[in-house]
N, C-alpha and C positions, 0 to 999 in steps of 0.2 A: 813783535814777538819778544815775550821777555825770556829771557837765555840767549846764551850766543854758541851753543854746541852744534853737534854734527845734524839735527833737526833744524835749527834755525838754519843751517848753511844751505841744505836741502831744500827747506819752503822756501828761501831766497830764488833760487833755482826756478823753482816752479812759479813763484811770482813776477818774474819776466815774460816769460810767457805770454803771461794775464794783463801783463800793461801794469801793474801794479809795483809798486817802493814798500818795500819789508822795512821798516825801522827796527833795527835791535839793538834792546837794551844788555849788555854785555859787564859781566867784572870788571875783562882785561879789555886791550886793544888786542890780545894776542888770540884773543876765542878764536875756535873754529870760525865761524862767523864774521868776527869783524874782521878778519883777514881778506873780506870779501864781498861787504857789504858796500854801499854809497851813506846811507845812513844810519851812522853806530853813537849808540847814547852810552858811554861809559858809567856804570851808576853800580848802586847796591838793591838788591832785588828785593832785600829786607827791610830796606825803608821806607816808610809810608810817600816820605817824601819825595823821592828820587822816581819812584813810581808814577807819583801824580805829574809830576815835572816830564816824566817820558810820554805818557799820554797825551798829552797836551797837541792838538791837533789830527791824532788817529782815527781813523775813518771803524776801527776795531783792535781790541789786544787782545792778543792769545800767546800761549807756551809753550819754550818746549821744555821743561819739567815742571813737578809737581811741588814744587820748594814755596814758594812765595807765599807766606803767611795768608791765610783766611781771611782775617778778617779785612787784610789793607787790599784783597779784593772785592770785599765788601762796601769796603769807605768807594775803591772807585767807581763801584754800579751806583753806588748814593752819589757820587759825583754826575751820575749820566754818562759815565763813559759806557761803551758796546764793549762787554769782556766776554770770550767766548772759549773755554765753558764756564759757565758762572759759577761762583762761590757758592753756589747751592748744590751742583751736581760735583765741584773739584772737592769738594770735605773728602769724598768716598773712597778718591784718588788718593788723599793726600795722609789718611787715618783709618789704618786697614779693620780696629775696632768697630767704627762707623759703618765700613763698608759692610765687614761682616754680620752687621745690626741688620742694618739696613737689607741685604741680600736674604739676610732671614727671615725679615716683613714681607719679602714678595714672595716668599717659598723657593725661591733659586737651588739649588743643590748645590753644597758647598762642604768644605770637611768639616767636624767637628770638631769645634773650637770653643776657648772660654778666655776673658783677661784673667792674668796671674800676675800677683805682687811680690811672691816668696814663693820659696821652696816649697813649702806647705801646701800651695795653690796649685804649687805646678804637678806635687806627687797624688794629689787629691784629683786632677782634670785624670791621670795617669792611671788612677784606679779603675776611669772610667773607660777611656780607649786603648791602655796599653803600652810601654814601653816599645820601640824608641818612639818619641814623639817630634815635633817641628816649634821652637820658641823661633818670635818674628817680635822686631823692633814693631812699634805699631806704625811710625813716621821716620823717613827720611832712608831707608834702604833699597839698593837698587843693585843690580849685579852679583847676587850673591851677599851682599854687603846687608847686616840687619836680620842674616836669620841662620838659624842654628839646629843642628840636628842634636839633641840628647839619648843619650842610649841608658839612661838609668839614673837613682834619684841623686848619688853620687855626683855624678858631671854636671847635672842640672842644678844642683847646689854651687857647687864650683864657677859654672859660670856665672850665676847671679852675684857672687860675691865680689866677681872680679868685673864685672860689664859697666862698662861706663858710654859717655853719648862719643869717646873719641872713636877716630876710624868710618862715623857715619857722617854723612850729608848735616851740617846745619837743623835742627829742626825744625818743623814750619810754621812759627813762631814769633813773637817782635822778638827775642832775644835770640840773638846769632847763638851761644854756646850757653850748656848749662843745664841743671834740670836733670830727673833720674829717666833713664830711658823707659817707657813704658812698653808692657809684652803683652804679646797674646801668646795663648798654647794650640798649638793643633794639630790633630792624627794627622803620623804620617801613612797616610794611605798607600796601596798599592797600586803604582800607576804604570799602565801600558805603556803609554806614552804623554808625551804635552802636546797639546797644540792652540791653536788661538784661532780666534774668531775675531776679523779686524772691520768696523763698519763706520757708518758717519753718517752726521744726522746735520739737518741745518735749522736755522730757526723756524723757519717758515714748516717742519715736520716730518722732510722729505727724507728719506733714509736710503742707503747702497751700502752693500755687501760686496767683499772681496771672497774668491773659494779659499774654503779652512785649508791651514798650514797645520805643517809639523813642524814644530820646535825642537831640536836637540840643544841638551845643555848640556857642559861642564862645570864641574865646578860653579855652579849657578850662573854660571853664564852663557847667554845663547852664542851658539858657535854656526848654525847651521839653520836654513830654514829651507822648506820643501813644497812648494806647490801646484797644483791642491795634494791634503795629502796623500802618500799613497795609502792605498788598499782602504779608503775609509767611505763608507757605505753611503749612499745616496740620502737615504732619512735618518742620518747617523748627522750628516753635515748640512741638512736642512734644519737638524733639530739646533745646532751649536750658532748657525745665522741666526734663526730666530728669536733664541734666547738672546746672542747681544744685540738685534733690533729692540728685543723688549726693554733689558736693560737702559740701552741710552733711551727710549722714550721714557722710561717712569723715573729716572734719574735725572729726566732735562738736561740730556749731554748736547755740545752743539760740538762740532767736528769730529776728528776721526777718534773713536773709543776702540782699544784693543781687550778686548777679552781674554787673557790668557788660560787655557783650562786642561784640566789632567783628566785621559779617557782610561777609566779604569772596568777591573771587569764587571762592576753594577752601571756604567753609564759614564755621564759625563759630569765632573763638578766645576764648577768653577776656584780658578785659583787668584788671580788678582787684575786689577782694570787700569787702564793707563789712559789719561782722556789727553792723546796729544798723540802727532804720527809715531809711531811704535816700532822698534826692529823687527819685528814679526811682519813685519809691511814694506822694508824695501825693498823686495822681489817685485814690488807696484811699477818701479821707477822703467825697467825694461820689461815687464811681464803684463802689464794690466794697460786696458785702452785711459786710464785716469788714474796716474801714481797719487797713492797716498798723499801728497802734499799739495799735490792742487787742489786734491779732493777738499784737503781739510781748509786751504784757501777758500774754495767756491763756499764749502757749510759756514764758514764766518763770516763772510761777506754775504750769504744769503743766497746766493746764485745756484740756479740747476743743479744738481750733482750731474756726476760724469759716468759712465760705462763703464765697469770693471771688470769685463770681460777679458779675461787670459789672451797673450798674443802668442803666446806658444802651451803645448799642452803639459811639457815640464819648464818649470824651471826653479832654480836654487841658487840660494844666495849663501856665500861662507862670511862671516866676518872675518877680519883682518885684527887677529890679539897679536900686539907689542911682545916680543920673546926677549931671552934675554940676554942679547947683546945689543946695543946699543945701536941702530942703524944709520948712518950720516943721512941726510935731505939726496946727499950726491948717489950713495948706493942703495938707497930706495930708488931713485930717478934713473939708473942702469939697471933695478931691479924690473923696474913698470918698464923699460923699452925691449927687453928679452922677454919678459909676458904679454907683449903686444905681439914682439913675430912668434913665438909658440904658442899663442892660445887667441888670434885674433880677434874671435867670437865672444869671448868672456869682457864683459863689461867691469871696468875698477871707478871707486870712488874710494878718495880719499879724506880724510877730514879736517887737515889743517892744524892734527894734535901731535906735540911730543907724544917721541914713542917709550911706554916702561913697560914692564912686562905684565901680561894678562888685561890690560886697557886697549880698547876696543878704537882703532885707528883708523878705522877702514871696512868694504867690504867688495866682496868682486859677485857679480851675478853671471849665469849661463843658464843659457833655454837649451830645447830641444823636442824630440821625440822619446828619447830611451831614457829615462829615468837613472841607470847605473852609468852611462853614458853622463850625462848631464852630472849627475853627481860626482863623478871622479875627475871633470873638469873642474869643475868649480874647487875643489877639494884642492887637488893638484894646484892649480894657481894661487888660491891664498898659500899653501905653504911656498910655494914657489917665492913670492913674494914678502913674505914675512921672515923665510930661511934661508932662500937662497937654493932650496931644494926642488929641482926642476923633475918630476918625475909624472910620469901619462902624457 
């Protein structure tokens, strides 16, 4: 797996299991990941070279992000290496312009959107949907990070003036830094809510569906995830499975593809695709009879998928965001043994990341029956855990 984040640490996890050695290629020795791995290849995910040199002996390579230039996963399918999802289905992941090209060729429902270079472009898309609108980096953002709400042509002048590529991800690119960030513009719709659609496919064609979540976000960041969702209709969420089974078949996605999508009150659109396990899918790890990461183990390696069947009929997973005080390793570790004896049931994972504020360090799961129940556990112990705030 190339990355060494709280995804690689996770399908480590689930590749024990399976009798399986996760190699991962890592920045640091300090990733989540290689704090934990048996075999960690310290490299740059950006170089052709370091790439080919990690390969070298892998039975399959896969990610867990969307970063690693195109093309040098292209050189390594022309090498014969197994990369799964391949450079043909990761463009869509990794170049939301592409995506939303591409989603338009299938007729997908999506917002509408245009690329914009200037002000001019951007006030001109605006004539057409409307102030405030949604500018998105096309490459390299993730958490909030790469997209911007404007509320008039004012601000949307303003920040093209001042935007540049720092603050984002690398682009995914041979050149680590550099380069004018590229935009797209797109109505900002009115959405009920978020929720995703999380599935996985494997070479051999075979697909499985997890039940649609709800997503809450802050701050563009998911805080909160809810499954299945509540109060969402039977052919409402047969309709959101389907489309991302269709998606990863016409995009030739191989593992688990996340559909992220806004239910608004015309339907459903889709908002953005993640072809790698997806936070919208750790409630898999204690909630589903095949956590996300084996799943997406078994679709790379080509084996059966697994049963995603619900083990409880709620359950919710909070992430764990870094606040801001600085927490020691020592009073996190008397943090986690007073939410063992108050909240026995609630399941913690932790990810092996300094903690800063608003970075995403962790997450705690709880099942149940009661839905409000279930959710003010869950709720209750990441704060607990994160503040120090013991409360339900």
């Amino acid at each position: 797996m190339v990355g060494a984040g709280q995804l690689a640490r996770m399908t480590h996890q689930a590749a024990i299991a399976l009798g399986q050695s996760l190699r991962i290629l890592a920045d640091s020795p300090d990733d989540g990941a290689a704090l934990v791995g048996a075999d960690v290849v310290v490299g740059n995910f950006r170089s052709l070279d370091d790439l080919r040199a990690f390969a070298v002996g892998c039975d399959a390579v896969t990610f867990d992000h969307e970063h690693v230039p195109n093309a040098h996963i292209a050189a390594l399918e022309a090498d014969g290496v197994s990369v799964h999802p391949g450079s043909a289905a990761l463009l869509y992941a990794q170049d939301k312009a592409a995506m939303r090209r591409k989603l338009a060729e299938l007729g997908v429902p999506c917002p509408r959107w245009a690329p914009v270079a200037s002000a001019a472009d951007v006030n001109d898309f605006a004539e057409l949907v409307g102030w405030p609108l949604v500018l998105k980096a096309t490459r390299g953002g993730y958490d909030g990070k790469g997209v911007w709400v404007v509320e008039s042509p004012a601000a949307a002048a303003s920040l093209l003036a001042t935007l540049t590529p720092s603050g984002l991800p690398a682009p995914a690119s041979s050149e680590p830094d550099g380069g004018e960030v590229e935009l797209i513009a797109e109505e900002k719709v009115t959405i009920l809510r978020e929720l995703a659609a999380d599935v996985a496919r494997s070479p051999f064609g075979q697909g499985a569906v997890w039940p649609v979540v709800e997503t809450v976000q802050q701050d563009g960041i998911c805080v909160e995830v809810i499954a299945p969702a509540p109060g969402l209709d039977e052919e409402r969420a047969e309709q959101a499975q389907a489309l991302a089974l269709r998606i990863a078949s016409e995009l030739g996605v191989t593992g688990v593809l996340a559909v992220e999508l806004f239910e608004t009150p015309e339907g459903l659109l889709v908002n953005e695709l993640a072809m790698r396990p997806h936070n919208s899918a750790h409630w898999t790890i204690e909630g589903a009879r095949t956590s996300q990461f084996e799943q997406h183990l078994r679709a790379v390696l080509d084996y059966p998928l697994g049963s995603t069947a619900p083990t409880a009929p709620v359950i919710v997973m909070a992430n764990l965001l870094g606040g801001p005080d600085d927490v020691t390793p020592k009073g996190i570790d008397e943090r986690v043994h007073h939410l063992m004896a108050h909240w026995p049931d609630v399941k913690i994972h932790l990810y092996g990341k300094q903690f800063r504020p608003g970075r995403k360090v962790g997450h705690v799961t709880a099942l149940g029956d009661d839905l409000a129940d279930v959710r003010s556990r869950a709720q209750a112990a990441a704060d607990y855990l994160m503040n120090g705030d013991r409360r339900g």
